[in-house]
N, C-alpha and C positions, 0 to 999 in steps of 0.2 A: 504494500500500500504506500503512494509516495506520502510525500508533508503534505500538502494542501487538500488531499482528501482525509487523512487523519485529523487536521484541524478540521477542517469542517464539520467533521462528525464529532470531535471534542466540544466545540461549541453549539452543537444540538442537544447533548447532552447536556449542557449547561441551562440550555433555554426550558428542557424537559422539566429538569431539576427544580427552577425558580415556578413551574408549574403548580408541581406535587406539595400540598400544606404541610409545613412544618410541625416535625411531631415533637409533642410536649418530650422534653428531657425526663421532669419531674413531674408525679401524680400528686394532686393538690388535694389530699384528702379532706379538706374542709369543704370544697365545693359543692358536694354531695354525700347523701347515702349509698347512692348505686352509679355503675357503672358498666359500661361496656368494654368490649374487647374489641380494639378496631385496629385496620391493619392500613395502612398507606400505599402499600406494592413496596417495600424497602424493610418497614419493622416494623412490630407493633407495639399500640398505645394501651392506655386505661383513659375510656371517653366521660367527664362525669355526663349526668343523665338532669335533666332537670325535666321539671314536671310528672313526678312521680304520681304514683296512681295511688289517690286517696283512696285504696278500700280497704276495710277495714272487717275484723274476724269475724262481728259481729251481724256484719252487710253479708254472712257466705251461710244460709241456710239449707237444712237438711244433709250437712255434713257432718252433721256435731264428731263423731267419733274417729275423723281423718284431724278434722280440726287439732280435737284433745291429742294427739299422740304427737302432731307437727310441734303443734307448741310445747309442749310435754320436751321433747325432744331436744328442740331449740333452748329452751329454759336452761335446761343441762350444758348445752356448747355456750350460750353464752355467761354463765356462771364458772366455767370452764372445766364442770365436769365432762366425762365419757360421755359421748353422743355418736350417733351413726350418719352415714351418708343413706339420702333419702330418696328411692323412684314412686313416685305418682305415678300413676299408670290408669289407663280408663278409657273411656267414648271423650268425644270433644263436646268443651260448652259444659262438663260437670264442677268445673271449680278448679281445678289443679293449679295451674298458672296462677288463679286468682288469690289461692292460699296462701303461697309460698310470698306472693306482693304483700299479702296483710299480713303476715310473719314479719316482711320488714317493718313494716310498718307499725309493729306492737313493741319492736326491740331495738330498732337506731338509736334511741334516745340512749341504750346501754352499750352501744358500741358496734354493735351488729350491721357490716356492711356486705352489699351484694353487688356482683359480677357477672354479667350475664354473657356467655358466650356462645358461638353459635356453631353445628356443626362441623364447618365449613373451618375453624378453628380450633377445633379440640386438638390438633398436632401440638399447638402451641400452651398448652395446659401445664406440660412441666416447667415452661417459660416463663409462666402467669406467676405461678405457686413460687418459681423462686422470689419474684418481687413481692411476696407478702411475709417470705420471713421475717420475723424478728420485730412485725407491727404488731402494735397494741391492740387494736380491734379484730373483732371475728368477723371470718369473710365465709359468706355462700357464693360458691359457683353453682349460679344459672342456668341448667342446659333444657333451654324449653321446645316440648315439641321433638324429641330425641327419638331416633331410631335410623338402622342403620340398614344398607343392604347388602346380602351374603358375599358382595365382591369389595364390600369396604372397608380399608382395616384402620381406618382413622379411630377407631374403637379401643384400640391398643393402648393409645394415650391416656382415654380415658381409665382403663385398668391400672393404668402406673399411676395414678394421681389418685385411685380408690384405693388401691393398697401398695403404694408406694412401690419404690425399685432398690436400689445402692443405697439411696438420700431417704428415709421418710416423711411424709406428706406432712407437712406442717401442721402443729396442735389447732393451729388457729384457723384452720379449714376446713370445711365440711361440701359435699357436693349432693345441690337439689336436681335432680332434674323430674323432668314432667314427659311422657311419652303415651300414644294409643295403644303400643304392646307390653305385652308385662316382659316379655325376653328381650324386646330392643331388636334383636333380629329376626328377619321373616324362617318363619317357620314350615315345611312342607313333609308330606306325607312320606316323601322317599329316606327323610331323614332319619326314621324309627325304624328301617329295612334293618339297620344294624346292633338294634338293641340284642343285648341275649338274658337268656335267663338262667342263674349260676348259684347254686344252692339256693332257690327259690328266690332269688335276689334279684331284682331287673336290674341289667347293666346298660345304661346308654351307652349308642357311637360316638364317634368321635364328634360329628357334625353335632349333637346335639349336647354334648357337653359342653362344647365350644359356645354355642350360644347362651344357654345358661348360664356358663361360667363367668357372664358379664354382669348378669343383673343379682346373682348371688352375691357380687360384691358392693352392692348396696343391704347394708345390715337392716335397715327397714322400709316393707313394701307398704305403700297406701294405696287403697285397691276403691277406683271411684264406678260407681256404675250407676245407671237412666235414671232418670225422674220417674216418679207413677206420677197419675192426673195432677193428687193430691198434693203431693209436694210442689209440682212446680206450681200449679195455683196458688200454695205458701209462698213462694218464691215470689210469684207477681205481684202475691199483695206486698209484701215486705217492699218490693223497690217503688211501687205506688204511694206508699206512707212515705218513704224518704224524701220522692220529688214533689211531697207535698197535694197530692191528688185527693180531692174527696170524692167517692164514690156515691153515688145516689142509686144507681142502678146495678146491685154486684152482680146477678145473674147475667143483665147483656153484657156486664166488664168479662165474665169467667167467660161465655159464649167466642168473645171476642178473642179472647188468650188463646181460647183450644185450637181457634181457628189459625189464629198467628201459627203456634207449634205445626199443626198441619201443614200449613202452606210451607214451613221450613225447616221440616220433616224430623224437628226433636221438639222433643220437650224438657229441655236442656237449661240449667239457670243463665248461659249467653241469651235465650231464645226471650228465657222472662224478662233481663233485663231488656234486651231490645224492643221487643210490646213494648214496657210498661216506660219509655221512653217516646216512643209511637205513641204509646196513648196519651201521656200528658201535654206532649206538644199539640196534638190539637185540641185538644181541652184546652190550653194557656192559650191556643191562638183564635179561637173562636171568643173566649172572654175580649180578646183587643180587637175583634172584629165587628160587637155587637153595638 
């Protein structure tokens, strides 16, 4: 390559450069409770997050018993007793996500900060964890929406950061994630081809230990599953009372609900809170119309 085609390409790279946003050196832990994990194409940050989502434990109805053991759980890590890493697992629209948000949201005030990461980044999970040694506060990693496909081995990562490698996973970290599967990987029928049975003992194959092997190292599973009628009509009314709705008619209100769920095929506490959002806006905008 002669000089003048080297420099030109030197000084592309320069202009590329002065493009890409400059990444924070230092994570400004005051600026938030939570944060993300962002990557520039060169290295990655910790993004703080503003406008966190005010929900709150007592806003997550017909969970009570996921609830009691998340917090139960958390109480423990941030006291800094012994606590486990935690999978959610369930149908979408039951509350998972929205738990582990009001978790924050019941314990920042005692130091409990969360990092939300995504997929797409789990490689860089033993990267993360070194930047939290030796901090004050207790950190949750974030992995929402998790599950993996049988050709992905970005999963690996997350095992060394569930139960550590050489280094052990820092006291002061715990990992929530929230997923539709309870194993994380898809699971098929040809996979049990090689189970055997060996003093009366079922032995999985390899393919199926493999997958399991992942979500066993999460020491505790919360297991979410559907709404019946009854609950999520709980559910409606509870976010109706919040946005301040009064009801004169509860039968067309409930008629109205089932039908929402219908037309968006759960009956899921997403589903109530979105009605009972729908219902109040035109309730408030028919009052400014009248």
């Amino acid at each position: 390559m002669d000089k003048a085609l080297l420099e030109r390409a030197h000084q592309l790279l320069d202009r590329l450069e002065q493009l890409i946003p400059s990444v924070p050196t230092e994570t400004d832990w005051n600026e938030s409770v939570a944060f993300r994990w962002r990557h520039n194409g060169r290295q990655g940050y910790l993004q703080s997050v503003a406008g966190i989502a005010k929900v709150r434990l007592s806003d997550l109805q017909c969970i009570e018993n996921q609830k009691q053991q998340l917090d139960q759980n958390t109480r423990q890590f941030v006291y800094g007793l012994p606590a486990n890493n935690t999978l959610l697992w369930g149908p979408r629209g039951t509350g998972k996500s929205s738990l582990i948000k009001a978790i924050l949201n019941q314990y920042s005030d005692q130091g409990l900060r969360l990092i939300e990461v995504e997929k797409r980044h789990l490689e860089e999970l033993p990267d993360i964890a070194e930047r939290l040694y030796d901090r004050p506060e207790k950190f949750i990693i974030f992995c929402d929406d998790l599950s993996f496909e049988a050709d992905d081995a970005s999963y690996k990562s997350l095992k060394v950061v569930l139960d550590g490698s050489i280094n052990s996973t820092p006291e002061n970290i715990l990992v929530y994630a929230s997923s539709n599967r309870r194993h994380l990987l898809p699971e098929y029928e040809k996979d049990n081809a090689d189970a055997q049975l060996i003093d009366t003992e079922i032995h999985y194959g390899e393919a199926v230990e493999e997958k399991i092997s992942l979500s066993e190292r999460f020491g505790l599973w919360l297991a979410f599953h559907p709404f019946n009628q009854d609950a999520y009509l709980s559910i409606v009314d509870h976010w109706l009372k919040e946005l301040g709705v009064e009801i004169s008619d509860q039968k067309t209100m409930q008629k109205e609900a089932l039908k929402w769920a219908l037309l968006h095929g759960s009956r899921s506490g997403r589903s109530a809170w979105q009605f009972a959002r729908d219902f109040a806006g035109k309730q408030q905008l028919a009052r400014i119309n009248k």
